[in-house]
N, C-alpha and C positions, 0 to 999 in steps of 0.2 A: 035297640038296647045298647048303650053303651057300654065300652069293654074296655080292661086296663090290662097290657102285659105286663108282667117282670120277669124280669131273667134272671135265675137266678145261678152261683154257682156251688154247686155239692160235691162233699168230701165223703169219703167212707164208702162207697158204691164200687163193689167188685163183678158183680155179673147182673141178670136183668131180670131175676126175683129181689136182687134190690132195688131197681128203680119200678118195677112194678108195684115193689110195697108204698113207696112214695106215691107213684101215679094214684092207687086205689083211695090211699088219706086224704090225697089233697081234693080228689073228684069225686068223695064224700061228703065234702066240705062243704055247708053252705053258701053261695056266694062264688065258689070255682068253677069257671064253664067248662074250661077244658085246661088238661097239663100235660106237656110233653117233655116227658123227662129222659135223659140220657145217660147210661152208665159210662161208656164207652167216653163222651166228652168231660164226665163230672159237669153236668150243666142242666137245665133246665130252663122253660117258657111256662109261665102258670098266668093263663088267659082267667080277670076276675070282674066278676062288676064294680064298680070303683067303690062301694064300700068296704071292699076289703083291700086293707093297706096291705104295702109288700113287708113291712114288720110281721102283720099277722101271718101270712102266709109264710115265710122265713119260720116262724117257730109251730106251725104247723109239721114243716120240713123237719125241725129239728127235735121234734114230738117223736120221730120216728127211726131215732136214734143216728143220723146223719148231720154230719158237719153243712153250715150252709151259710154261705156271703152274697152280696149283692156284688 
């Protein structure tokens, strides 16, 4: 299977019921294999099949009321 990461970087994350919230959206997502997110960096890896762009997942992230850049 072919896999695309992004990295992405997130704003707004104070402890790690925030980045859990994020984790759970994006790894409900169809299309997200895996997402590891970090409150502590404001950062994130969101592992996708390549149909989904880093656009979309960027406003997936940002769905979830968090700041987020490439």
């Amino acid at each position: 299977m072919n896999q695309v990461a992004h990295a992405l970087k997130i704003t707004g994350m104070t402890c790690g019921c925030c980045s859990g919230r994020v984790t759970r959206v994006l790894e409900a997502t169809p299309g997200v294999i895996q997402a590891d997110i970090s409150w502590q960096s404001h950062a994130g890896i969101v592992v996708t099949t390549p149909d989904l762009t880093k656009e979309q997942v960027m406003a997936i992230v940002a769905s979830t009321g968090f700041g987020v850049s490439a």
